[in-house]
TIZA-524269 format. One record per residue (C-alpha): residue number from 1; residue in one letter; y, z, x. Coordinates in pm, whole numbers, plus 50000, padded with zeros to 5 digits. Layout:
N
PT  num  residuo     py     pz     px
PT  NUM        A      Y      Z      X
...
***
This chain:
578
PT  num  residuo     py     pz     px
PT    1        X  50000  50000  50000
PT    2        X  50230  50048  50296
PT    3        X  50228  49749  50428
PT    4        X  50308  49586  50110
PT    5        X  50582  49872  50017
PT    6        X  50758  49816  50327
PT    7        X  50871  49494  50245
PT    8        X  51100  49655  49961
PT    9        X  51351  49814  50191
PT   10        X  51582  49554  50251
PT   11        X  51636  49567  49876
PT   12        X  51705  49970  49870
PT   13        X  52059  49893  49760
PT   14        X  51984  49682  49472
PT   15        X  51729  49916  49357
PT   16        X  51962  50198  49312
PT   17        X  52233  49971  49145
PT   18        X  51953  49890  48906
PT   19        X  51857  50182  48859
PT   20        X  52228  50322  48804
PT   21        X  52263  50060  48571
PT   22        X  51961  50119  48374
PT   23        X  52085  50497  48348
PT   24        X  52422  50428  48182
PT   25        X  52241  50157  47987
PT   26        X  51989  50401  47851
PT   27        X  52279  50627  47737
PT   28        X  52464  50361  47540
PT   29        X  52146  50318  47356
PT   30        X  52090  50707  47290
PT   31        X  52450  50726  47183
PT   32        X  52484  50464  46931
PT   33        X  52263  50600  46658
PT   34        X  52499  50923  46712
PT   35        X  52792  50717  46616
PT   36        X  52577  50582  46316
PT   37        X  52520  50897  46197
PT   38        X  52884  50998  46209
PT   39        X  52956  50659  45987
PT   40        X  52736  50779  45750
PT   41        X  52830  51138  45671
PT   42        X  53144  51172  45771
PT   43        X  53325  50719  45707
PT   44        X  53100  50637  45415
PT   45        X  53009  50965  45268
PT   46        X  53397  51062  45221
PT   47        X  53451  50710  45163
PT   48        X  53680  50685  45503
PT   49        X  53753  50361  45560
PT   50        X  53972  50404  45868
PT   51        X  53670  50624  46021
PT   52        X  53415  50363  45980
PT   53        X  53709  50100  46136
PT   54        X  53709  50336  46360
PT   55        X  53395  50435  46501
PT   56        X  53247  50082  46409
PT   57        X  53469  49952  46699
PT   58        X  53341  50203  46935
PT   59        X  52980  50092  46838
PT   60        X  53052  49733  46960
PT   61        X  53210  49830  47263
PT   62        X  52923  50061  47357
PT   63        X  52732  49759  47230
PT   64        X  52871  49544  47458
PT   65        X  52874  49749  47739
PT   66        X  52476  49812  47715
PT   67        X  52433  49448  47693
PT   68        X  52624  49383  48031
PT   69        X  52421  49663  48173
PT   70        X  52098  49522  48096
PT   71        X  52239  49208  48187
PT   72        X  52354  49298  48526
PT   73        X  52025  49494  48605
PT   74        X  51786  49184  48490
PT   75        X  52013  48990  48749
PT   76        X  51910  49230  49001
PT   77        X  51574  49294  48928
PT   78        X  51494  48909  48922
PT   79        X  51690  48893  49226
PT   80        X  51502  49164  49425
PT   81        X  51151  49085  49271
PT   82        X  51192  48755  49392
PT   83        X  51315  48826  49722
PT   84        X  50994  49019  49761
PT   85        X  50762  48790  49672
PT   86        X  50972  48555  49938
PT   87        X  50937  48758  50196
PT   88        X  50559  48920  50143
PT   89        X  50431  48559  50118
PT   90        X  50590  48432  50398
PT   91        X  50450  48766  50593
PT   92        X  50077  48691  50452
PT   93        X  50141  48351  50568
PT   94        X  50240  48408  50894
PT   95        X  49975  48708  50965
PT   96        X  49713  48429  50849
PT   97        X  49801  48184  51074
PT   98        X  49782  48408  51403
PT   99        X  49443  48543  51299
PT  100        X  49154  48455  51485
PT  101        X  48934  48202  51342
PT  102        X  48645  48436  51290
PT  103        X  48899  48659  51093
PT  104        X  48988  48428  50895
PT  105        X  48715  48297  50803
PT  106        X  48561  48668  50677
PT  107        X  48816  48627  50401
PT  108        X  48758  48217  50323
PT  109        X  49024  47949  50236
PT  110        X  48989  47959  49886
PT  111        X  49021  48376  49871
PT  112        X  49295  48332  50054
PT  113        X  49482  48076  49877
PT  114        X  49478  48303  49572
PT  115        X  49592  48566  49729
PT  116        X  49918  48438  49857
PT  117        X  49962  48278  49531
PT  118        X  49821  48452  49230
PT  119        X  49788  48782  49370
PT  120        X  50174  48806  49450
PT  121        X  50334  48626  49215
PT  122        X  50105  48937  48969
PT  123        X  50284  49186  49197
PT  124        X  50602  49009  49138
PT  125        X  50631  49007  48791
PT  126        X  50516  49393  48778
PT  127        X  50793  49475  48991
PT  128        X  51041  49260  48795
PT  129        X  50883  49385  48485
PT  130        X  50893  49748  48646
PT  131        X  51272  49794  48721
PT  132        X  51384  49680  48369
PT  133        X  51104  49881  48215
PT  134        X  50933  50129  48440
PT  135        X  51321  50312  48461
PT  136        X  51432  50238  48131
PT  137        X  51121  50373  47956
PT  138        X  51163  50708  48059
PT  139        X  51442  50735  48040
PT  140        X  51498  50656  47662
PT  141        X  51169  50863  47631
PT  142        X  51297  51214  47721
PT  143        X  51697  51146  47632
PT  144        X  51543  51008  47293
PT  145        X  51403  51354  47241
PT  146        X  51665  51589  47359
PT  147        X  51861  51401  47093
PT  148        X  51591  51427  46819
PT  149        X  51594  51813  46917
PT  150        X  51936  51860  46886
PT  151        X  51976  51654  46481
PT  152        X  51644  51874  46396
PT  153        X  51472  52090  46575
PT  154        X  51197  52166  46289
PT  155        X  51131  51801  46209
PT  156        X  51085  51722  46562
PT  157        X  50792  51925  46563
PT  158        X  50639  51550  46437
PT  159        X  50683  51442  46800
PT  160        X  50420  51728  46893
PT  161        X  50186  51550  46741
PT  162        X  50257  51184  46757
PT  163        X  50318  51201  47146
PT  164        X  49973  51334  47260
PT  165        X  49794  51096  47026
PT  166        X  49992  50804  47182
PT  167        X  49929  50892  47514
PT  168        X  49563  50940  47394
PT  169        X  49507  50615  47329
PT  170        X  49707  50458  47605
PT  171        X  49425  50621  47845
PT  172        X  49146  50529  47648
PT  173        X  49242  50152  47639
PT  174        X  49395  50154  48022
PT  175        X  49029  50340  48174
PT  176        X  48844  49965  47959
PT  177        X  49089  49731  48083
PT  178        X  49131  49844  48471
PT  179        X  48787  49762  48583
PT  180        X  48796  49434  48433
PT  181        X  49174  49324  48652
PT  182        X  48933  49306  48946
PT  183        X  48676  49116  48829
PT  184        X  48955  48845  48640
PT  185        X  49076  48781  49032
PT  186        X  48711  48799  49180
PT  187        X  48621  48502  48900
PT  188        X  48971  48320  49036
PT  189        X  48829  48325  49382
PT  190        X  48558  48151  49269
PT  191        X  48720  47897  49076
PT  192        X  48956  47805  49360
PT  193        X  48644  47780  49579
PT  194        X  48461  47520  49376
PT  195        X  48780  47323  49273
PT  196        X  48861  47266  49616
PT  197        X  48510  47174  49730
PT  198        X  48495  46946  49426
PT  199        X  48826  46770  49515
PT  200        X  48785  46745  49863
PT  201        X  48441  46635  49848
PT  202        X  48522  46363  49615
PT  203        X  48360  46065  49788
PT  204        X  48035  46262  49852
PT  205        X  48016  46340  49511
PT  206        X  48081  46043  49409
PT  207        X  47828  45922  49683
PT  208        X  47510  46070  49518
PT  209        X  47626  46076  49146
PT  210        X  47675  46422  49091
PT  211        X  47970  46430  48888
PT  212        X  47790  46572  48621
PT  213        X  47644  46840  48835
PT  214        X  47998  46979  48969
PT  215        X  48145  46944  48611
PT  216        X  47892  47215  48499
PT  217        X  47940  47423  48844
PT  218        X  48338  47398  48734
PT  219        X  48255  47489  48350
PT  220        X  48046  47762  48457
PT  221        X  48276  47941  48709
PT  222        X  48598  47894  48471
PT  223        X  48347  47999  48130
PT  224        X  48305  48324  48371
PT  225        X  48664  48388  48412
PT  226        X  48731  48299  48032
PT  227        X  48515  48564  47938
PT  228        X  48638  48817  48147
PT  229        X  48989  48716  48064
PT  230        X  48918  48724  47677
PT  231        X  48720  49085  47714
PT  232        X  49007  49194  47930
PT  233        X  49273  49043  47664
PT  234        X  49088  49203  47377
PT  235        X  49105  49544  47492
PT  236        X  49465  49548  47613
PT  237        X  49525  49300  47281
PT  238        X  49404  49637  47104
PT  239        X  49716  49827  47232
PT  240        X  49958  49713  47067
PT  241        X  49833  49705  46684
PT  242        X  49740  50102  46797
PT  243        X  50067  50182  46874
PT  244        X  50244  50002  46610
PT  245        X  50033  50227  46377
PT  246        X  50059  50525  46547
PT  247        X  50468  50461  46534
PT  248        X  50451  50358  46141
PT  249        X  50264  50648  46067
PT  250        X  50529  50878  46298
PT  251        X  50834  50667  46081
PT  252        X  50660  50736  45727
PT  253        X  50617  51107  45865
PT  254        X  50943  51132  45964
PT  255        X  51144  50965  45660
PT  256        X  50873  51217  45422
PT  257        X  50960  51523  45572
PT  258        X  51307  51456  45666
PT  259        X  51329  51384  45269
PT  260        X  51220  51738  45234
PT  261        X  51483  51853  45462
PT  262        X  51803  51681  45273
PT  263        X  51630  51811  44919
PT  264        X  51664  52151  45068
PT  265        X  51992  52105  45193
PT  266        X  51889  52130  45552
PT  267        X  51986  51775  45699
PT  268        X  52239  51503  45576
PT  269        X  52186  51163  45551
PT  270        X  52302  51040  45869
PT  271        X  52130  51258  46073
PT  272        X  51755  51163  45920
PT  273        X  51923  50803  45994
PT  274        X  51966  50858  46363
PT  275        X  51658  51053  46362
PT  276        X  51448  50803  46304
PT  277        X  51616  50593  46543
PT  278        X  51584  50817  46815
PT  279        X  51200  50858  46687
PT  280        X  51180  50444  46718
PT  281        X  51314  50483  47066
PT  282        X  51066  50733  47199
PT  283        X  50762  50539  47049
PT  284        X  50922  50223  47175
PT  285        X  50919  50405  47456
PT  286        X  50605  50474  47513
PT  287        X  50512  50110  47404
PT  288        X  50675  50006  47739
PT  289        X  50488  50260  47914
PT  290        X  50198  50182  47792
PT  291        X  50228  49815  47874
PT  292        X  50314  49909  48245
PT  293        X  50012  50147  48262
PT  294        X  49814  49795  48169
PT  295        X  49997  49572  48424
PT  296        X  50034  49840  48717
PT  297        X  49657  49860  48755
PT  298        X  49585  49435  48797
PT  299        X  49899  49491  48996
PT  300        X  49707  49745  49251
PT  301        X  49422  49490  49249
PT  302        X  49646  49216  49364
PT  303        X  49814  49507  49606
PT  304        X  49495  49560  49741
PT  305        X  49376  49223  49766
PT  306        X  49694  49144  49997
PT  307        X  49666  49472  50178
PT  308        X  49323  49319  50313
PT  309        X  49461  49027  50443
PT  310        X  49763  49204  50619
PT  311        X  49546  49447  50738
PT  312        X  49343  49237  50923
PT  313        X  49367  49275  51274
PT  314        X  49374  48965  51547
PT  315        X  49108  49071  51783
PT  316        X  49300  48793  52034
PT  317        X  49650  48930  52114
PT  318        X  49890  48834  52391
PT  319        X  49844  49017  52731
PT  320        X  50139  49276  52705
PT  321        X  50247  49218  53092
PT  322        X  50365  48790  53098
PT  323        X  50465  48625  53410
PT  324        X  50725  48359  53323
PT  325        X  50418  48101  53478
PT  326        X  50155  48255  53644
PT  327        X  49924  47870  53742
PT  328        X  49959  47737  54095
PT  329        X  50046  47374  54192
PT  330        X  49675  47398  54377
PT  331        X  49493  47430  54071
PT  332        X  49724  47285  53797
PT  333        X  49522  47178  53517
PT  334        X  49202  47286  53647
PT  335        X  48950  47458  53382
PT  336        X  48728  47737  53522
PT  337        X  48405  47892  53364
PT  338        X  48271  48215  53549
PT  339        X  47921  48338  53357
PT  340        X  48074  48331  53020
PT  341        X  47875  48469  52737
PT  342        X  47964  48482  52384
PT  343        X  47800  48579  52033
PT  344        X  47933  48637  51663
PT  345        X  48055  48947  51602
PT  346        X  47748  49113  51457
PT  347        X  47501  48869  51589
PT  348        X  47237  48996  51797
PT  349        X  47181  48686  52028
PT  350        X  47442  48504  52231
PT  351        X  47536  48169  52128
PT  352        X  47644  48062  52487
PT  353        X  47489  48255  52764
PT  354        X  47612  48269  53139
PT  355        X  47798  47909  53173
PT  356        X  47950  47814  53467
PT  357        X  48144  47514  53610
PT  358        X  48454  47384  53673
PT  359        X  48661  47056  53500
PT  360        X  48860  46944  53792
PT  361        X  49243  46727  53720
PT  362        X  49181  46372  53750
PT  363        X  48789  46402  53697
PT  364        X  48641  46367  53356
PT  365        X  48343  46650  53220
PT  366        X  48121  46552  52950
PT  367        X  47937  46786  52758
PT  368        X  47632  46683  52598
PT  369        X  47354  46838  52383
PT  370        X  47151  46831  52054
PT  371        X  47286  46991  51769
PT  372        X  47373  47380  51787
PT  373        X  47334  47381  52148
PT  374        X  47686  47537  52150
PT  375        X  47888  47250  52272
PT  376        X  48184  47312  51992
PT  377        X  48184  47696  52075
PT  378        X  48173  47682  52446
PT  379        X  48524  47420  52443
PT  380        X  48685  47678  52172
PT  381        X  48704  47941  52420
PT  382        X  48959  47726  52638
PT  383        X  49251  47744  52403
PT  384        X  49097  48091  52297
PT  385        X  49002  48033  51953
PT  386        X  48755  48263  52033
PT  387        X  48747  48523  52308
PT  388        X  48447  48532  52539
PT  389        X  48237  48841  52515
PT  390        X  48148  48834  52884
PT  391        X  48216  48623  53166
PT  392        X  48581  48455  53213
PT  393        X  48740  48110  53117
PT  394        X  49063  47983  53379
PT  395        X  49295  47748  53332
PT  396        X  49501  47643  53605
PT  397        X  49336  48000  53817
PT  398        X  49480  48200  53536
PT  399        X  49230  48380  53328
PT  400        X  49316  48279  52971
PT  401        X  49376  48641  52839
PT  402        X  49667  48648  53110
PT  403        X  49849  48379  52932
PT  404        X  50051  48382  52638
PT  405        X  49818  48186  52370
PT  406        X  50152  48000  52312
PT  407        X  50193  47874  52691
PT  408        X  49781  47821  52687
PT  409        X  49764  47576  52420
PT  410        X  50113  47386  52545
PT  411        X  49893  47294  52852
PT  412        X  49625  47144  52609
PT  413        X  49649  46816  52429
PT  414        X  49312  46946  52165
PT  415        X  49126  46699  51889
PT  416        X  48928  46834  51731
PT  417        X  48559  46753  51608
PT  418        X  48718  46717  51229
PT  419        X  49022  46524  51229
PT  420        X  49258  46669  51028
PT  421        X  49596  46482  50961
PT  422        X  49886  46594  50753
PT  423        X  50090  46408  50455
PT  424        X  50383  46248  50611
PT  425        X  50473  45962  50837
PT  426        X  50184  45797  51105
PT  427        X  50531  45918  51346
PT  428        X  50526  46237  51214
PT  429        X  50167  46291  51242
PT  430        X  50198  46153  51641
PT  431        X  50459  46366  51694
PT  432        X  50289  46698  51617
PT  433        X  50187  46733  51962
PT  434        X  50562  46710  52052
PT  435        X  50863  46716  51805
PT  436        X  51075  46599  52061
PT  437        X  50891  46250  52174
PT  438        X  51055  45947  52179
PT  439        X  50971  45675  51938
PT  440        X  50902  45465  52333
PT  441        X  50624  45787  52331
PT  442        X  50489  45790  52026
PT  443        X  50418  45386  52051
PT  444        X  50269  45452  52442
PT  445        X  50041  45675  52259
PT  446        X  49955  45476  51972
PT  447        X  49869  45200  52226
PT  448        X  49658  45406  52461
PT  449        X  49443  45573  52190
PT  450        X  49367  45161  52052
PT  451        X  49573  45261  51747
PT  452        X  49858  44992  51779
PT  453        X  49646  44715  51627
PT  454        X  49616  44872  51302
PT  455        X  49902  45046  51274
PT  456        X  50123  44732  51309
PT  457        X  49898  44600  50987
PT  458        X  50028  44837  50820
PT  459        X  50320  44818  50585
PT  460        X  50577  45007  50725
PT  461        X  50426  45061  51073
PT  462        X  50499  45395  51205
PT  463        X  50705  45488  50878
PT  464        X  50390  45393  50690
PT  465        X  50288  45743  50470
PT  466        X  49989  45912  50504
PT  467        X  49841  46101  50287
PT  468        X  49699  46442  50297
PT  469        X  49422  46443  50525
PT  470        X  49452  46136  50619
PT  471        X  49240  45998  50319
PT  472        X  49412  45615  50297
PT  473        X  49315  45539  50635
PT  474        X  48941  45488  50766
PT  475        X  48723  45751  50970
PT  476        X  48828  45596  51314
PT  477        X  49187  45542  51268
PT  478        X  49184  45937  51212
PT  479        X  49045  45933  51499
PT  480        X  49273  45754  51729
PT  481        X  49566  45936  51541
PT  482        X  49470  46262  51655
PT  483        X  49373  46116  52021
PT  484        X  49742  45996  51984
PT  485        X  49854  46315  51868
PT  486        X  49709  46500  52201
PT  487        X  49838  46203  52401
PT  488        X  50206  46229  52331
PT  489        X  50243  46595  52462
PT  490        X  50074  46501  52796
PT  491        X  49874  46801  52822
PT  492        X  49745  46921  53138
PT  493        X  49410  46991  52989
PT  494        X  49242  46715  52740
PT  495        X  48960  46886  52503
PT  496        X  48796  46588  52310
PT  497        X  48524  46731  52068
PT  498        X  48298  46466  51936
PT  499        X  48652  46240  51848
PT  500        X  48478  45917  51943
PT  501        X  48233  45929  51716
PT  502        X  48382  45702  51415
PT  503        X  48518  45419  51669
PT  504        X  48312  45112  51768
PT  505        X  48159  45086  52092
PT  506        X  48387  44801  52189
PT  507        X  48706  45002  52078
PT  508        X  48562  45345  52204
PT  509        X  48520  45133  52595
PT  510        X  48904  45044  52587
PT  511        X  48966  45375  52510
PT  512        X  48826  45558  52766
PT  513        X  48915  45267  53006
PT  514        X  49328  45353  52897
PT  515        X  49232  45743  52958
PT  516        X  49136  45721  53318
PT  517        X  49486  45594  53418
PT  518        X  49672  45843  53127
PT  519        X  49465  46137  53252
PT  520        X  49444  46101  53652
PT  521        X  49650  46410  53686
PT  522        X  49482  46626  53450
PT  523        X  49109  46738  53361
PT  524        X  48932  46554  53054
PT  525        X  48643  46755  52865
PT  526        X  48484  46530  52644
PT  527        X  48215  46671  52410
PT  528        X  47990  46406  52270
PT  529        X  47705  46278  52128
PT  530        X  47705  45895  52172
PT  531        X  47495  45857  52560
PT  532        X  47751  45577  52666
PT  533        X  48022  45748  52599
PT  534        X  47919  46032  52864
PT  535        X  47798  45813  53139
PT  536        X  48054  45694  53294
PT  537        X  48173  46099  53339
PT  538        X  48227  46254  53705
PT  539        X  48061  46562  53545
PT  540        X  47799  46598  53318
PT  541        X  47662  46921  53140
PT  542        X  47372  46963  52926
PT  543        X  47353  47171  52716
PT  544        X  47030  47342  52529
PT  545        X  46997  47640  52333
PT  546        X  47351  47761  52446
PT  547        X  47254  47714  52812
PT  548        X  47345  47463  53075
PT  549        X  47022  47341  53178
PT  550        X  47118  47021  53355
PT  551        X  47471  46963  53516
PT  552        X  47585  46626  53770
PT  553        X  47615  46229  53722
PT  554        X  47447  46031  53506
PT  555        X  47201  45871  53737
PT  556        X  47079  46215  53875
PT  557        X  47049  46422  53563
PT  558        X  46802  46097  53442
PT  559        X  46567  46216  53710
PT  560        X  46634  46591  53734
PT  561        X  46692  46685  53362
PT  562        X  46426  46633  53080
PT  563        X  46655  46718  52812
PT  564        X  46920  46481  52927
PT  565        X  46659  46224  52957
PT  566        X  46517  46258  52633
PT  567        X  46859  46211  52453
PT  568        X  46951  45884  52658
PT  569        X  46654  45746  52590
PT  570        X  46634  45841  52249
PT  571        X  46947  45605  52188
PT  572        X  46960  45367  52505
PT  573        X  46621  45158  52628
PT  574        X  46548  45173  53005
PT  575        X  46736  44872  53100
PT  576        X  47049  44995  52946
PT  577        X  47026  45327  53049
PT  578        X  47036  45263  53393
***
């Protein structure tokens, strides 16, 4: 709750305006039925029309005044509520982006979506709705009795009973409906998960004709939220025809005995008059609180559910002690594994066990394996995506925990294994790897990752739009995008992982070809699983079972490594292959 309460005290000063506001509002409410009450026995009882001129006018002024009040604090409220939400999203948003991958992927995308969406947008209507009502409520609550107490003392006896019952069945209905909050954003979770699997998976879908099977996984994830939602509904639905009886029956109490009271000559007319206005207010009242007793608890969920996320804590931090640039001109751009080991947190076997070598500038280092061999994991610990559990990974002699993660991944020009591409120009998606480039950069980039060619086809060329994820464009020109993407920032370190993979073997030859001269002063990791692609490599490791079990040039590791063999001849014949 803390760390979501915090985020409130910028806005200390237009909390207590609102509440000051919502004070003097309350008492213009309390104090017009007094006024009423003074038309009615002392204007119209001794037929005064200069009284009821009188204190009619100071009704509409008081009138007036309340309505500016509540104005003026609905301003504020909005205004701070919003600010809030502003600010707590943009927090989540940011912690969620420096979290480690493995921490962010405890919570899940979809989760995670709904709670920087859903889940504060509930918190920020319950504080909106809180500051108007939460303040106002009791307020007119307790001044609504001391003024019932001082027309009648006797008749508010009524109140004795009415109250207790109210609150009654406010805790009855509130203890149902609380469990049920959770479960409504649980469901939500769930619904966001499958939607966005169903639309991102489109062409798969579509692929194997099971449209009709993910319209049913959709209809029964959202019939499971209606449900909940409708039980949820119909129990807090319930509160409000209670309480509307409960105050009835309190009115028709209060107008019977208060009859009794004028018979006997105990009470005038105007004063049952306010009295039952003051009675209205209470129960009205406790409507409002009884509402917020509803709300608040879905709002706690949503609290909580954000909590989580904020209080996740990034296992890979920045070394406290920086040196403004701790590499050496000897071994700029040089990549280092000492006996590195890593595993999963919780995993009981290592997934990469005691590597060691070293991706020298100007020389190229394939990495090459069958599938889960670790090749993916053991390149993620350069730009420490993950941290290594033993062992040690350098770049340019610097251990990578010794460098800010910033100043790490500006010496790395990454693409990764899954291309990802944003909505926006083919320019803007180049320029990513540096917002300052040059458009004479971006188009040396284009043309060294083969992506020239196509892009000129284009409409607009470089101004050409592409959409989210790069979906109007084939598998390989993603590809060469992101290779152009790496290329512009001219990165000391080049991690390719599997980014070859959707280009031809004609186009993937030019490729590397325009690399060799691009990358001659910095060290090229290339993680693949195409043979020819790797061949031509100064360095190659093989990977099996998260081991290196077969590291040199091509030529040797066909005589020396059985695992290396096995995969080149499992795509190349002899001839070739030599």
């Amino acid at each position: 709750m803390n760390k979501v309460s915090k985020f409130l005290k910028p806005f200390t000063l237009p909390i207590i305006v609102v509440v000051i506001l919502m004070f003097f509002q309350s008492l213009s409410e309390l104090y017009l039925p007094k006024l009423m009450s003074d038309i009615v026995d002392y204007g119209i009882a001794q037929d005064d029309i200069g009284y009821i001129l009188k204190v009619g006018g100071i009704m509409l002024l008081v009138a007036a005044i309340a309505t500016l009040l509540t104005v003026g604090a609905s301003y504020l409220s909005s205004k701070v509520a919003s600010g809030f939400g502003r600010d707590l999203r943009e927090e989540v948003f940011s912690h969620v982006e420096n979290l480690s991958i493995e921490k962010f992927n405890e919570i899940g995308t979809s989760s995670l979506i709904t709670r920087t969406t859903n889940d504060i947008d509930q918190i920020q209507q319950v504080l909106t709705i809180s500051m108007r009502m939460m303040l106002r409520a009791p307020m007119m609550a307790i001044g609504g009795i001391v003024m019932a107490v001082s027309k009648d003392a006797r008749l508010s006896m009524i109140l004795l009973v009415a109250i207790p019952v109210v609150v009654l069945v406010i805790f009855l209905i509130a203890r149902k409906g609380i469990p049920l909050f959770n479960l409504i954003q649980e469901k939500l979770d769930n619904l966001n998960l499958v939607l966005r699997e169903s639309l991102s998976g489109i062409r798969v879908i579509r692929a194997f004709n099971q449209e009709d099977y993910e319209e049913e996984r959709f209809d029964r994830v959202s019939t499971d939220l209606k449900d909940i939602s409708v039980r949820a509904n119909k129990i807090v639905g319930a509160l409000m025809p209670a309480m509307m009886l409960l105050l009835n029956l309190t009115a028709i109490s209060v107008i019977w005995f208060g009859g009794v009271r004028i018979q006997s000559g105990n009470m005038q007319v105007g004063d049952l008059m306010a009295f039952i206005q003051y009675v209205m207010q209470i129960m009205f009242s406790l409507v409002m609180m009884s509402m917020m007793f509803v709300m608040i608890p879905r709002a706690m969920v949503s609290v909580r559910r954000v909590n989580e996320v904020l209080e996740k804590l990034n296992e890979i931090n920045d070394p406290i002690n920086i040196k403004d640039d701790p590499r050496t001109d000897s071994n700029k751009g040089q990549v280092e594994f000492r006996d590195v080991t890593f595993r999963y947190q919780g995993a009981q076997d290592p997934v990469i066990c005691n590597i060691s070598f070293t991706a020298k500038p100007g020389e190229t280092t394939a990495i090459i394996g069958g599938t889960g061999s670790g090749k993916t994991t053991l390149i993620n610990m350069i730009p420490r995506f993950f941290d290594v559990t033993e062992g040690e990974v350098l770049v340019g002699g610097v251990n990578v925990k010794d460098i800010k993660q910033e100043d790490l991944r500006a010496k790395i020009g990454f693409v990764p294994q899954k291309t990802v591409l944003f909505s926006g120009t083919v320019a803007e998606n180049i320029r990513y790897g540096k917002e300052d480039a040059s458009d004479e950069e971006v188009r040396r980039a284009a043309h060294i990752a083969q992506a020239s060619n196509f892009i000129s086809n284009m409409k607009d060329g470089f101004d050409s739009r592409i959409a989210q994820g790069g979906t109007n464009i084939s598998g390989g020109q993603n590809q060469r995008l992101s290779i152009a993407r790496a290329l512009v920032r001219k990165p000391e370190v080049y991690i390719f992982d599997d980014s070859f993979s959707a280009l031809d073997f004609k186009t993937d030859g030019k490729l590397r070809e325009a690399l060799k001269e691009e990358t001659k002063d910095s060290a090229m990791i290339i993680v693949a699983q195409r043979v020819a692609t790797v061949m031509d490599a100064e360095q190659i490791l093989v990977l099996h079972e998260g081991k290196i079990v077969g590291k040199g040039r091509h030529k040797e590791l066909l005589e020396s490594c059985k695992v290396y063999e096995e995969i080149v001849y499992s795509q190349l014949s002899k001839e070739e292959a030599s």
